[in-house]
C-alpha positions, 0 to 999 in steps of 0.5 A: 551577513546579507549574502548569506541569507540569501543564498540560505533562503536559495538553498530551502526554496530549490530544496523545497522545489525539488523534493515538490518536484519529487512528490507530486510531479515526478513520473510513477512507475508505469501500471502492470498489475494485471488488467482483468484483476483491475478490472475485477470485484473483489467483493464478491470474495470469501476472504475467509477461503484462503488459497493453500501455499503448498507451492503447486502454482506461481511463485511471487517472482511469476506474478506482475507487480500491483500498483494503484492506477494514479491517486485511487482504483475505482472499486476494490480489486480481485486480489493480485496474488491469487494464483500463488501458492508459494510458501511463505518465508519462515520469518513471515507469520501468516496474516492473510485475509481481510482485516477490519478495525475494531479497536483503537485509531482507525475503527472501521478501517478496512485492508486485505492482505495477500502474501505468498513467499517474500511478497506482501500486498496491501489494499485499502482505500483506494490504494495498493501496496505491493512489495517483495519479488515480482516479474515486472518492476522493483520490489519496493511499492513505489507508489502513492500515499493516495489522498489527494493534494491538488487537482489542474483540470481532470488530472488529480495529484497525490505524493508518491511513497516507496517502502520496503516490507520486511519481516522481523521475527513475525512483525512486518516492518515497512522502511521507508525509502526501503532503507528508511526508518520504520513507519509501519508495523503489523503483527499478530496478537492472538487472532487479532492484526496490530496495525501501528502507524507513523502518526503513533496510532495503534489499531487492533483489527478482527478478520472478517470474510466479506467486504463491507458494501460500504468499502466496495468505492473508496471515499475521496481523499485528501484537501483536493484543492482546485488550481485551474 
C-alpha cells in the first residue's frame, strides 16, 4: 500500500512538473507580427471606418501571423490586418470594429476585432489573439493568457494558451488546444457584441469608434510574484 502511494504521489508531482514546464517555460512561437505594426498607435484609428472586403488587397494567407511580444505589448497596436480585403467566410457574421462593455461581467472592458476571410484577430489587454490562415506560423493563436504569474529578474512569466477560432452558424467559437471544448463564445445580438467566457461571465459590448486614453498602456496583470 506504502509503495503505491509513493509512486502515486511520483506520478501527480512529475505530472504537475510537466504541465508547469509547459505553461510557463516552454519556449513561445517566435515574434512575426510585422514590427512597424508593433511599433505603431493604434489610438489614432477611426474604428468606426472599416476597410471594404471586397477582395482588392491581401488575402489572410498573405499577412503574417499577430502574436504578443512576451506577457504584454507596451501600447495598443495599429491593426494586423489592415491590408486585407478578403471576403469574409459565409458562416462568419461581421463583428469588426472596437468593442466596449457595457453590460454584465467585464463594464469597461475594451478589444478590437479584426477579420478578413477564415482569420479572426483579438486585441485587449495587453494581449493579441490571432488565428486562422497566415503566412508564417500555425493558425491556432498559441499564445499567452497574459497576466502575469511570476517574475526572476527583469524577465516576466505568463501561462501559454492555444485556441482555435471557429465559426458555427455566426457564433465564434474558440477550442481550446484547437480541438478542445468551447471556452469562449461571441456573437452578435442586434448591434450589441455578446462575449461569453469560461468562468461563466457574459458581457454585452456596444461599438465604439475611438480608443479610450485609458486603454492606450494596459494595466499590469496577474500575482506578478517576485522569485529573485
Amino acid at each position: 500500500m506504502k509503495k503505491w502511494l509513493i509512486r502515486v504521489i511520483v506520478v501527480v508531482v512529475v505530472l504537475f512538473l510537466t504541465a508547469f514546464w509547459q505553461m510557463f517555460l516552454s519556449p513561445r512561437p517566435p515574434l512575426t507580427i510585422d514590427p512597424a505594426t508593433l511599433a505603431g498607435d493604434g489610438s489614432t484609428v477611426d474604428y468606426c471606418d472599416l476597410p471594404v472586403l471586397d477582395g482588392s488587397g491581401r488575402k489572410a494567407a498573405e499577412i503574417p501571423k499577430g502574436n504578443t511580444p512576451g506577457c504584454s505589448y507596451s501600447h495598443f497596436p495599429l491593426p494586423i490586418l489592415a491590408e486585407c480585403t478578403e471576403p469574409l467566410v459565409v458562416e462568419a457574421a461581421d463583428i469588426r470594429g472596437l468593442w466596449i462593455g457595457v453590460e454584465g461581467d467585464h463594464v469597461g472592458h475594451v478589444e478590437r476585432v479584426e477579420q478578413c476571410g477564415r482569420r479572426t484577430v483579438i486585441t485587449s489587454s495587453g494581449i493579441i489573439h490571432d488565428s486562422g490562415p497566415n503566412s508564417t506560423l500555425g493558425e491556432n493563436t498559441n499564445d499567452t493568457e497574459g497576466a502575469v504569474l511570476f517574475t526572476i529578474g527583469d524577465r516576466e512569466f505568463c501561462p501559454r494558451t492555444s485556441a482555435s477560432k471557429i465559426w458555427n452558424d455566426g457564433v465564434l467559437d474558440f477550442h481550446v488546444f484547437g480541438w478542445g471544448p468551447i471556452v469562449v463564445r461571441r456573437y452578435l445580438d442586434g448591434d450589441q457584441l455578446i462575449w461569453e467566457y469560461a468562468d461563466g461571465s457574459v458581457t454585452r459590448m456596444d461599438r465604439i469608434c475611438t480608443l479610450p486614453e485609458d486603454q492606450r498602456v494596459p494595466r499590469p496583470r496577474g500575482p506578478r510574484v517576485s522569485l529573485f
